[in-house]
VMD Tcl script that draws the C-alpha trace (Angstrom):
set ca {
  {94.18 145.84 -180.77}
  {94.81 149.54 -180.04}
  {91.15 150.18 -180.52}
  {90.37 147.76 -177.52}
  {92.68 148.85 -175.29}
  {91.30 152.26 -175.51}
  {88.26 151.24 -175.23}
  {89.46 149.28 -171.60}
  {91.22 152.30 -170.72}
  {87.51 154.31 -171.48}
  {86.08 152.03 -169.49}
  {88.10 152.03 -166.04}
  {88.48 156.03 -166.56}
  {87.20 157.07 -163.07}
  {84.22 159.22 -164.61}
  {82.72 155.97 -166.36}
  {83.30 153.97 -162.59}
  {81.64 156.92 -161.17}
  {78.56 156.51 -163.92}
  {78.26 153.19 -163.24}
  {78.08 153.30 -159.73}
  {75.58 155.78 -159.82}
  {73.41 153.88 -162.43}
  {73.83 150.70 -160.06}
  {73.39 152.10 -156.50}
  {70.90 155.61 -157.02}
  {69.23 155.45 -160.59}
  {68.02 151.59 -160.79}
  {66.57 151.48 -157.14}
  {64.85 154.38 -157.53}
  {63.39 153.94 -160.34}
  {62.05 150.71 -159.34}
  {60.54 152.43 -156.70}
  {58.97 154.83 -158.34}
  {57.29 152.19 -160.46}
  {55.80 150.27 -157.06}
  {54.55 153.26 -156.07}
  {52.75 154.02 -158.95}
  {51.37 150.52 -159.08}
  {50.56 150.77 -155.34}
  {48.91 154.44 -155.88}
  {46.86 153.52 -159.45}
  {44.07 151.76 -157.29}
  {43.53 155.12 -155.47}
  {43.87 157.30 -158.71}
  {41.15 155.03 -160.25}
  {38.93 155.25 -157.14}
  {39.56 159.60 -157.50}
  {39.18 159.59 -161.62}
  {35.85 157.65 -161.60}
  {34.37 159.41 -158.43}
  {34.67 162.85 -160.81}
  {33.20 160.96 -164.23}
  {29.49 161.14 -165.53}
  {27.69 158.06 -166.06}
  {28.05 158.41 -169.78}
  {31.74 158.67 -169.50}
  {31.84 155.88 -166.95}
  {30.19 153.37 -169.40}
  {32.55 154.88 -172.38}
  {34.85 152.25 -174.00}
  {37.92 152.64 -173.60}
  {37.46 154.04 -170.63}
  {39.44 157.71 -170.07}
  {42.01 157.68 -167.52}
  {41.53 161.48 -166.71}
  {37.55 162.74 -166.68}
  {36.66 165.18 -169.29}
  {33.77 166.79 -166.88}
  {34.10 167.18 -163.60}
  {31.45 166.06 -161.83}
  {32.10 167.18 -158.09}
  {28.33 166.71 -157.05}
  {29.04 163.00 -156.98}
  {30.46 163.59 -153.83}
  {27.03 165.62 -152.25}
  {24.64 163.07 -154.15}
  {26.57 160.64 -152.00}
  {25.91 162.08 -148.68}
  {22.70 162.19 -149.38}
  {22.25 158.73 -151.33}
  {23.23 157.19 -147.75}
  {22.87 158.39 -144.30}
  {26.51 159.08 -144.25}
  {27.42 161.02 -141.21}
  {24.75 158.11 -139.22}
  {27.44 155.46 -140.19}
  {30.44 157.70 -140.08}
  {29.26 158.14 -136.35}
  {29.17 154.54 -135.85}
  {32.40 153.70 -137.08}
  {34.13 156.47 -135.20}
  {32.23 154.99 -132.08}
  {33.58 151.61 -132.87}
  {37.55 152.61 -134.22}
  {37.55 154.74 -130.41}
  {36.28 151.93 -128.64}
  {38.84 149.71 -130.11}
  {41.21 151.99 -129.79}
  {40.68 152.48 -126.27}
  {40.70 148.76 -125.53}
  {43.67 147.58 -127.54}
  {46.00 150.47 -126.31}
  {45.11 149.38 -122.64}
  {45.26 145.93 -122.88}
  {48.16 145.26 -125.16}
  {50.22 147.86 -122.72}
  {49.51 146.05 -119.57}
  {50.20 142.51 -121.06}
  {53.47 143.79 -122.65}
  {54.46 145.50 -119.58}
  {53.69 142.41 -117.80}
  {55.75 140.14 -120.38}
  {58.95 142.40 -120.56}
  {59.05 144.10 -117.43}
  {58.23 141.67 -114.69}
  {59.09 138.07 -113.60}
  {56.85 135.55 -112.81}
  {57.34 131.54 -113.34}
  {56.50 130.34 -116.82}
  {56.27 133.93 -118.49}
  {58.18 132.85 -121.42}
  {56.37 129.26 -122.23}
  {53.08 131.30 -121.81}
  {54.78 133.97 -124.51}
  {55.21 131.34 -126.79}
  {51.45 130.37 -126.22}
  {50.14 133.73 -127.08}
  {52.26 134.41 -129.96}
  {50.89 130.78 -131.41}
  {47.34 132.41 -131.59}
  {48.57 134.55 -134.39}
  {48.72 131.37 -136.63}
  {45.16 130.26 -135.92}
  {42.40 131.54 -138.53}
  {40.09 133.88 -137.54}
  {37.07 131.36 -138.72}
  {38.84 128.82 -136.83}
  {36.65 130.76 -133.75}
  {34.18 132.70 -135.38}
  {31.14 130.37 -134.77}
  {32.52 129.95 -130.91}
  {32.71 133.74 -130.32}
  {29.48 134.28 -132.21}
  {27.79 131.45 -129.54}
  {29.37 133.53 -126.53}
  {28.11 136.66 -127.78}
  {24.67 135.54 -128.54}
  {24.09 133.75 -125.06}
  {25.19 136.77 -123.41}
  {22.28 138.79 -125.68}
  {25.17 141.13 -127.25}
  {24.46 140.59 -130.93}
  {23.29 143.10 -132.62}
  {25.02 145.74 -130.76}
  {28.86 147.48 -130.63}
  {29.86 145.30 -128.25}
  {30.80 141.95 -130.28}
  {33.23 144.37 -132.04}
  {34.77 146.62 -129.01}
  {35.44 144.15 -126.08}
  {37.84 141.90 -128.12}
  {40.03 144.59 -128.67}
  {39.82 144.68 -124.80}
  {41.64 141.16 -123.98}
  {44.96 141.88 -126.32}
  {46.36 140.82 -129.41}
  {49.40 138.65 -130.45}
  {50.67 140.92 -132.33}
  {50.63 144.23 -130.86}
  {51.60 142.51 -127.45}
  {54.84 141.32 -129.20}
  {55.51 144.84 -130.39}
  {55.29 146.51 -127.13}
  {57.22 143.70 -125.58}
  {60.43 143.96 -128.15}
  {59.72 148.09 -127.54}
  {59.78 147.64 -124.08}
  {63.20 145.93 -124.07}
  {64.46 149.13 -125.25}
  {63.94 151.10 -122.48}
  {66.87 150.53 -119.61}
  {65.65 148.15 -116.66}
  {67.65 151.46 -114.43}
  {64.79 153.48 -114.69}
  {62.34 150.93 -112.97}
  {65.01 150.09 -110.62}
  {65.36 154.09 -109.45}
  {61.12 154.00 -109.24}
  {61.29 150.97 -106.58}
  {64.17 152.89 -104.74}
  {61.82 156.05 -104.36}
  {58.91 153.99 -103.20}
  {56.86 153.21 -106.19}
  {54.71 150.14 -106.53}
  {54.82 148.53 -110.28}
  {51.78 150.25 -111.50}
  {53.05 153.54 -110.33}
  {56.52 152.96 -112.29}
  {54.19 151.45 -115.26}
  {52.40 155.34 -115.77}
  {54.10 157.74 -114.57}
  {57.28 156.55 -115.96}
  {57.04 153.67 -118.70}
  {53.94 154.73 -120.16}
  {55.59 158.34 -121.35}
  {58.37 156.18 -123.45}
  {56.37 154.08 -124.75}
  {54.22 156.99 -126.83}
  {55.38 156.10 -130.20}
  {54.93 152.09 -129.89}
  {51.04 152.79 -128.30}
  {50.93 155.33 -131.26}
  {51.29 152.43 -133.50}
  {48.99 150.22 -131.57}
  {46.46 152.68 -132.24}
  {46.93 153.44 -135.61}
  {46.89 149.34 -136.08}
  {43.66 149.24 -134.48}
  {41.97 152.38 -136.02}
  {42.73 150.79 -139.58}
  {41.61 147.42 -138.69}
  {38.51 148.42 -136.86}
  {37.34 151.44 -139.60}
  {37.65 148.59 -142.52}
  {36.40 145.70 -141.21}
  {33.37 144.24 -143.02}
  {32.92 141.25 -141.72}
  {32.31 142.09 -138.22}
  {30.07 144.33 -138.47}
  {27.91 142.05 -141.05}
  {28.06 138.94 -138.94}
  {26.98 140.88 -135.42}
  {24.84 143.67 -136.34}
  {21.46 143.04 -138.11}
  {20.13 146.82 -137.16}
  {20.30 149.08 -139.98}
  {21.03 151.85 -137.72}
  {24.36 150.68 -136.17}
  {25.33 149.70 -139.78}
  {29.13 151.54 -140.07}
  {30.41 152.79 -143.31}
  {31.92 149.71 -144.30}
  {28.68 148.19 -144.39}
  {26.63 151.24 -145.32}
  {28.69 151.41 -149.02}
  {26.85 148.09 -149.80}
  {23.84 150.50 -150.37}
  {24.97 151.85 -153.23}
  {24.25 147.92 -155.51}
  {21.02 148.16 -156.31}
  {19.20 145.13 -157.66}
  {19.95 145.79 -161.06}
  {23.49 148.02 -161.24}
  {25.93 149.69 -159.01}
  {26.07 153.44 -158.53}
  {30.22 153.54 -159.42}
  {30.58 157.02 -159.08}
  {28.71 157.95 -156.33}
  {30.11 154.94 -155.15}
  {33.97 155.63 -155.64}
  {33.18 159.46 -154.31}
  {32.05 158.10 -150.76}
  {34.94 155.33 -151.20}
  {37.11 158.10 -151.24}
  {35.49 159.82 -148.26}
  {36.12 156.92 -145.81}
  {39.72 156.37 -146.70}
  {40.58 160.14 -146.15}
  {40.49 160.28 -142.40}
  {42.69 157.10 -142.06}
  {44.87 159.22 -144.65}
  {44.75 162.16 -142.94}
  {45.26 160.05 -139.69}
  {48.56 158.58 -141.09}
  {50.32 161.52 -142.36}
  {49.69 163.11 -138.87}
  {51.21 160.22 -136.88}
  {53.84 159.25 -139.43}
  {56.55 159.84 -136.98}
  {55.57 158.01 -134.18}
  {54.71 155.25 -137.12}
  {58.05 154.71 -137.70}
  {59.84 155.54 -134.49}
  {57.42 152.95 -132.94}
  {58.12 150.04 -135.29}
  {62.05 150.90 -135.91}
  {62.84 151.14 -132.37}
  {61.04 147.78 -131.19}
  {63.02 146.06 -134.12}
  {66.41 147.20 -132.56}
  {66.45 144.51 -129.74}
  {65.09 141.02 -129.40}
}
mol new
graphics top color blue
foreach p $ca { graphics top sphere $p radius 0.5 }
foreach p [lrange $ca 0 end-1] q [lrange $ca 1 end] { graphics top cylinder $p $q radius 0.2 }
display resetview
């Protein structure tokens, strides 16, 4: 009996509350994140490890997590396996085009869903936002008709001037940003003689940096890895972007995995590099549009 009481008197000592809590609230949820991240990161660590690995080591079972060579010419065989810096050129061509045509449109339509009234500019909200639940294939033979009578396949445009009619997505975004921003300051524009698209960019289109940062980043991710887009509209080897052009590296009979994973790793370091450089407006731009329905 006197053994469990001290051992209840142990146990709601303030030091063992105090370990507990810590365990509970800091340890546990860290540690659990520190084990999605490494899942989340092993992918990338693969893609790096087998990029620097021989073909003998790459065929070696069990296969080494860390190289025991390191092969860094991988990474100039690659560049010239593939005419890299051709389809590095077309993707940039096609990410600024998109990127271009998405912060534009998506800006304007926002502005116009937030900003102004006009009748039935909610019910036609709810219309756009129902587009986001229809499946891309759902209109993929009807866009690929439109494009084809208007003798655009097999060219950029297919894949730029989409970006140039808005999305349901981003337009929501800029329109729950938007709401943010005090209805005062549009309201002193009017008073000094400013028509709407005045007010719109000289002084709405400064605060809304870090929501069209997003928009862009959005776009730039979505148009630098799409696949399909590029395979369904462009038949001309020379507009081919990199997400097409790493299909050259399967040959008939085997796949060139380390020359492979080294220009893998090539394409996702500018959307990397692109990240970490607009990480702030990243989150400012989806935290603040979050804050107010």
């Amino acid at each position: 009996m006197k053994n469990t009481t001290e051992r209840m008197i142990n146990y709601r000592s303030p030091e063992v509350r105090r370990c507990i809590r810590f365990v509970s609230t800091k340890f546990i949820p860290r540690l659990l994140l520190v084990l999605m991240c490494a899942i989340y990161i092993l992918p990338y660590y693969w893609m790096i490890v087998t990029s620097l690995k021989g073909v003998v080591e790459l065929r070696a079972l069990p296969p080494t997590f860390f190289p025991r060579e390191f092969h860094f010419e991988n990474y100039i065989e690659a560049l010239q396996y593939i005419p890299f810096f051709k389809f590095m050129r077309n993707s940039l061509i096609l990410a600024a085009g998109c990127i271009v045509g998405a912060t534009i449109s998506n800006s304007l339509i926002g502005y116009g869903f937030s900003r102004i009234h006009w009748p039935f500019r909610e019910p036609l909200f709810y219309v756009v936002i129902a587009t986001m639940f229809i499946p891309f294939p759902v209109i993929l033979v009807a866009l690929f008709d439109i494009f084809a009578k208007m003798r655009m396949v097999n060219t950029f445009a297919p894949l730029i001037i989409p970006s140039f009619v808005g999305s349901a997505l981003y337009i929501f975004m800029i329109r729950q940003f938007l709401f943010t921003i005090p209805r005062e300051i549009s309201d002193a524009g009017f008073i000094d003689g400013a028509n709407e698209f005045q007010i719109f960019m000289r002084l709405i289109v400064p605060l809304m940096q870090p929501v069209i940062a997003v928009v862009a980043i959005f776009t730039a991710l979505a148009s630098w890895n799409d696949f399909m887009g590029p395979l369904i509209y462009i038949q001309n080897e020379e507009l081919y972007p990199l997400s097409i052009g790493l299909q050259f590296f399967r040959t008939q009979h085997e796949v060139q995995y380390s020359m492979l994973m080294a220009a893998s790793a090539l394409v996702a370091l500018p959307v990397v590099v692109i990240f970490l450089c607009f990480q702030r407006f990243f989150v400012e731009g989806i935290t603040i549009g979050a804050l107010k329905g």
